[in-house]
Each structure stands twice: as C-alpha cells, then as structure tokens.
C-alpha positions in Angstrom: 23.0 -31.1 25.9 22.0 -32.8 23.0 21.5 -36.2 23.0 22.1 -37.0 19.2 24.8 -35.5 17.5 24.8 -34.5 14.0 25.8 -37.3 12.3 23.4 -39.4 13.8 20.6 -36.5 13.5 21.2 -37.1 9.8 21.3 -40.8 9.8 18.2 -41.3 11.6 16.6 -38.8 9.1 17.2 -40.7 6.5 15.8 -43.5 7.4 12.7 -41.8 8.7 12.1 -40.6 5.1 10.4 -43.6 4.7 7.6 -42.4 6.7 4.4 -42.3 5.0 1.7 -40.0 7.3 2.5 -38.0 10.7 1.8 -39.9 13.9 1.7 -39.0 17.4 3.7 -39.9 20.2 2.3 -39.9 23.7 4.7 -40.3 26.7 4.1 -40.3 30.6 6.7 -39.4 33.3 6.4 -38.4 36.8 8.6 -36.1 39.4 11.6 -37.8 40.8 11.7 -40.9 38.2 14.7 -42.6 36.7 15.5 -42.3 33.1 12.3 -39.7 32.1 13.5 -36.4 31.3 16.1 -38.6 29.5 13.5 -39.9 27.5 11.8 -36.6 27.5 15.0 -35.2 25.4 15.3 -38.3 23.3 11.6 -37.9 22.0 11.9 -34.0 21.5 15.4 -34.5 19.6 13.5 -37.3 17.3 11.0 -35.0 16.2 13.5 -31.8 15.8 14.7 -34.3 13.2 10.8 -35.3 11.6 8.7 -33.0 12.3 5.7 -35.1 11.0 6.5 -37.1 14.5 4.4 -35.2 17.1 5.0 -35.3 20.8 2.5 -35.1 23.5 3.5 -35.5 26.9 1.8 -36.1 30.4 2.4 -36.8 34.0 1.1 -40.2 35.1 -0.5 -38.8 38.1 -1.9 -35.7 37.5 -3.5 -36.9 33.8 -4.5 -40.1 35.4 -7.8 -40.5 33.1 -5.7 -39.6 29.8 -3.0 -42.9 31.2 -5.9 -45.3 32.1 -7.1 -44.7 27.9 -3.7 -46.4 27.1 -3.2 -48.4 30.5 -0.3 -46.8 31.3 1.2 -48.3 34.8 5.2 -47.4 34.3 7.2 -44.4 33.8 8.7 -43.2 31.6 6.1 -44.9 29.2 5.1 -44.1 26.0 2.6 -45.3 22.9 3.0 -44.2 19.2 -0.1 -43.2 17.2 -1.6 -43.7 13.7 -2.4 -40.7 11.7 -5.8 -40.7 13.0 -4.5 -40.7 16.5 -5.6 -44.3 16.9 -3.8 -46.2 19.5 -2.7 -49.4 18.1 -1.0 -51.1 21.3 2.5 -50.5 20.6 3.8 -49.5 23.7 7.6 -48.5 25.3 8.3 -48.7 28.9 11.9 -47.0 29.1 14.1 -45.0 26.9 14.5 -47.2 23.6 18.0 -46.1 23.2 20.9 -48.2 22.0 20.4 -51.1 20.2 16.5 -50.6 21.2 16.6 -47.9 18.7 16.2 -49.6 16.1 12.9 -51.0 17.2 11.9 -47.7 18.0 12.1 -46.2 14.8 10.8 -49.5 12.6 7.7 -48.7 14.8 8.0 -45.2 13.6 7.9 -46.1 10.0 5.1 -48.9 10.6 3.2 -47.0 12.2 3.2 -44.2 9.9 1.6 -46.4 7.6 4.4 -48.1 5.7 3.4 -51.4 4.8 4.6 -54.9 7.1 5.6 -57.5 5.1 4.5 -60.8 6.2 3.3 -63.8 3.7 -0.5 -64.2 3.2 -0.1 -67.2 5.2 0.9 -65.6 8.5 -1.5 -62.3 7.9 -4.2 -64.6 8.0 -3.0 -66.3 11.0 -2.6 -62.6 12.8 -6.3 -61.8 11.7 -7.8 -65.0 13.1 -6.2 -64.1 16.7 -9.9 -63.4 18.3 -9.1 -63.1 21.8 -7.3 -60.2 24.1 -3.4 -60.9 24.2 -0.6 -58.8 26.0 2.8 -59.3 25.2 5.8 -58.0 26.9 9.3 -58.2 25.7 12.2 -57.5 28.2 15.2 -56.1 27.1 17.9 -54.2 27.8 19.7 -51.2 25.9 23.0 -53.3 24.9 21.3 -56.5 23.8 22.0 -56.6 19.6 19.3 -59.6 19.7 16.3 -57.8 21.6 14.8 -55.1 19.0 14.1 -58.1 16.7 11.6 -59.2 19.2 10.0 -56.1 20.2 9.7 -55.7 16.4 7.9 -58.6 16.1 5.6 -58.1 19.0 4.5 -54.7 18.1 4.1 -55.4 14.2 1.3 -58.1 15.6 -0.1 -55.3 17.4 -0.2 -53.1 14.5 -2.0 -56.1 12.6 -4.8 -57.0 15.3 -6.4 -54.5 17.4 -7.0 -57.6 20.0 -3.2 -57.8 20.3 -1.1 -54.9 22.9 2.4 -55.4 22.5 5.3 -53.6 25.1 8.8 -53.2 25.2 10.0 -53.4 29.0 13.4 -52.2 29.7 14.7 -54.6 32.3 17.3 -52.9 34.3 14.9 -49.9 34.7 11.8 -51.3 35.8 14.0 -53.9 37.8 11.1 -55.2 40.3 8.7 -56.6 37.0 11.5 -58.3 35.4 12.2 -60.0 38.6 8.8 -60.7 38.9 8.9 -62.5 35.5 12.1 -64.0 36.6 14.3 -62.2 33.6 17.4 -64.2 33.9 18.0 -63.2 29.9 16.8 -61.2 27.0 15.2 -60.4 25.1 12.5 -62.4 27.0 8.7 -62.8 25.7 6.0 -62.7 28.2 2.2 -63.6 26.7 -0.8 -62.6 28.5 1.5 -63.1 31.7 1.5 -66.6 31.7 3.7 -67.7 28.6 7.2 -67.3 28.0 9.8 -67.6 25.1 13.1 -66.1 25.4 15.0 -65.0 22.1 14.6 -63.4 19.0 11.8 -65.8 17.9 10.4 -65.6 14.4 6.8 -64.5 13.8 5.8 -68.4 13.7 7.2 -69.2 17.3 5.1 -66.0 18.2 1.8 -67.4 16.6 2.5 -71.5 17.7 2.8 -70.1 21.4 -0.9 -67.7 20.7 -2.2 -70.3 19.3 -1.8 -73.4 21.3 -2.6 -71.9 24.4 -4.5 -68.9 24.3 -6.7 -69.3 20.9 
C-alpha cells in the first residue's frame, strides 16, 4: 500500500523540480523497530517520484562501521547527501511525515544545491562558528510550528561543516525526549546543554552559539 497517493505524488514533484544535482539518501533501521519499514516506504515512494533522489539503506547492527561514519545511534535514522556523497550533518531520526515533511523536502532542495538565502550579515556569522556544535530539534508529526526549526538547524549545518544538525521525533524515541525533558515542541537542544523551545529565527540560533559555545 502506497503511502502517497497521486495527487500528492504530483504535488511533491513539483516542488522537487527545484532540485539542482542528485543527492543520496542514507537510512538505518533494524529488525523489530517501530516506525522503520514505514520510513523504508516513505523514502522509496519519494524517489519513485525524483529519481535523481537515491536511496541507500542499512541495518544499524549488521553495517555498524558504515553508521559509526555518520554517528548513527537511533532507528529509523537517516542523513541526506551532496552530489559528491558528502555528508553535510543533516540528519532525521524518525519518519519526517506530516507537517515534518516540509522540512524534509526543503532539505531535499538545499541539499541538492539550491541556494540558502540568508543576508551577508548572518553568512558571515555561520562561517565564524569555529568549534564542534550538535543541535537537536524535537518535534512531533502534527506540530505546524516544528519544521521551521528543523529547517533552520539543518540549513546551519549545510553552511558549516563544524555544525551536525538532527531532527528527533519525540513520541518515537520517547526515552531521549524525556531525557531532555520535552514538555513542548518543537524544542532546540545545542551541544546537549542549551535549550530554546520554538520556531526561533536564525538570530536566536546564533545569540545562543555564540554566547555560550563560541
């Protein structure tokens, strides 16, 4: 059974004709784990629709060494891949459907080499992050303000190879957002330590990196 029906096949097409070069998807599942071969068919389905969107896929356990190159820890989990199969630490943990698919396929396009439009001001303040930084973003699949975030944390990624950026579904991976204490989302998580919650703008992104980490 088909996850996308054909309306939406030809919506989402559409909009991925704004893709400039193929990319690669990567995704890791396991035996016996919730949401994967759902993810599995949403992946496959996305690139029935592109074909310039190719799909690799792996089990977490048994291609250990090929998830420790992309620090993969979760499943289903997944990374997206520049045209020269360069990961650029943009990273899903969970199926990015719902509302999470629209930050899905912005990272599609981005990724694909369509260019991010931020003002000089904040590129350069991307650029001159010089130290390792992890952010997670929490969501969950009916939040309307959540892919904004995620949007914003992986287009940093995409802009400083210092930066890894990850979407964490909250419901799924229930034990790390109560570790975080995720009483809302979309919730922001930087290297573990600091926290925003809401669809903050690029700046509150940067102020928080830059205050405490930089």
């Amino acid at each position: 059974m088909q996850i996308f029906d054909k309306n939406t096949r030809t919506q989402i097409g559409e909009i991925l004709n704004e893709m400039v070069s193929p990319i690669t998807i990567v995704l890791f599942t396991k035996k016996n784990c919730y949401s994967c071969a759902e993810t599995s068919q949403f992946l496959k389905e996305i690139t029935e629709i592109k074909p310039t969107i190719s799909l690799k896929e792996y089990d977490v356990d048994t291609d250990s060494e090929i998830a420790k190159q992309y620090d993969i820890t979760l499943t289903p989990s997944f990374v997206i891949l520049d045209k020269d199969n360069q990961y650029k630490g943009v990273k899903f943990n969970g199926i990015p459907a719902g509302h999470e698919i629209n930050s899905f396929i912005s990272a599609l396009i981005e990724m694909s080499g369509s260019q991010i439009a931020y003002k000089p001001e904040i590129l350069n303040r991307i650029q001159g992050l010089d130290k390792p930084i992890n952010i997670k973003v929490f969501v969950t699949l009916s939040c309307p303000h959540c892919p904004g975030a995620v949007q914003t944390a992986h287009r940093l990624a995409m802009l400083n190879s210092n930066i890894e950026s990850e979407m964490i579904e909250a419901q799924t991976f229930y034990d790390l957002s109560n570790k975080y204490k995720v009483s809302g989302v979309p919730k922001i998580v930087i290297n573990d330590k600091y926290e925003l919650v809401g669809n903050q703008p690029i700046e509150a992104f940067l102020d928080t990196i830059e205050k405490n980490i930089i």
